[in-house]
N, C-alpha and C positions, 0 to 999 in steps of 0.2 A: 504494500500500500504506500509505504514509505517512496520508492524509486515512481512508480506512476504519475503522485503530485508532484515530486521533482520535476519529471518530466513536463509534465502541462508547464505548471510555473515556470521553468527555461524556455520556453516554448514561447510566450506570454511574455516573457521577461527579454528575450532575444529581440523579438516585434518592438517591445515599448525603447529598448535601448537604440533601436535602429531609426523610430519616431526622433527620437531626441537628440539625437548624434548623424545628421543627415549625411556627413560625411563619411560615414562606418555602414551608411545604409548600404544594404546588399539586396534587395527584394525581400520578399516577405516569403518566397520557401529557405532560401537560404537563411534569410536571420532566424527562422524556427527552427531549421536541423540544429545550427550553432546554437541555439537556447536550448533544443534539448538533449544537447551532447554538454553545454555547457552547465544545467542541470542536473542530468543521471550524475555527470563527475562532482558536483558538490554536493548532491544527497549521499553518494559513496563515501566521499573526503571526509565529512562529517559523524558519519556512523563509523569510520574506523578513527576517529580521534575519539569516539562514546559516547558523542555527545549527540549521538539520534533522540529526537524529541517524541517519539512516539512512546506511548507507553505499553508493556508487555500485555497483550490482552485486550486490549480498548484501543481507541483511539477520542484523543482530547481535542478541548479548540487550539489549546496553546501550541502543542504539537502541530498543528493541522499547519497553524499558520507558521510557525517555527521553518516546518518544512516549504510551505511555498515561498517566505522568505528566503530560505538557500536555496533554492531552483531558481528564483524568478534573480535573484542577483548574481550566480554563477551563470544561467544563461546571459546574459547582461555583461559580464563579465569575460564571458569567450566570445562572443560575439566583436567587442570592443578590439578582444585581441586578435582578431581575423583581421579586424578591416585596417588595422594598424598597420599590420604585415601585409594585407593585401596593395593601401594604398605607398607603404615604403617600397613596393617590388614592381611597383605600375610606373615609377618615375623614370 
């Protein structure tokens, strides 16, 4: 359940970063792969440093949102670093 909202959230998170950073914009399939590769790898990052927010058994709000907070800003986050690399390699 954990890596799925990563997912969406990166996904979400890739789009709104690419809204905001026009010059990182890449379309809107590419900024969603990049969100949600940038995503699944910070819901990962995260549960191996233990600090996954879900809770054993349940699931909470704080978690909920824990989690599409690290999706939606690690998407955002790789997405940023594509178009960096992309625009330093375009010159």
């Amino acid at each position: 359940m954990e890596l799925i909202i990563g997912l969406i959230a990166g996904a979400v998170g890739g789009n709104v970063a690419g809204g905001i950073f026009r010059k990182l914009n890449m379309g809107m399939l590419v900024n969603s792969v990049a969100g949600i590769i940038g995503g699944g790898l910070g819901t990962q990052v995260l549960d191996m440093l233990g600090a996954g927010s879900m809770t054993q058994g349940g699931v909470d709000l704080a978690g909920v949102l824990g989690q599409v907070a690290t999706g939606g800003v690690g998407g955002g986050a790789l997405l940023a670093l594509v178009g960096l690399i992309r625009n330093a390699t375009s010159r």
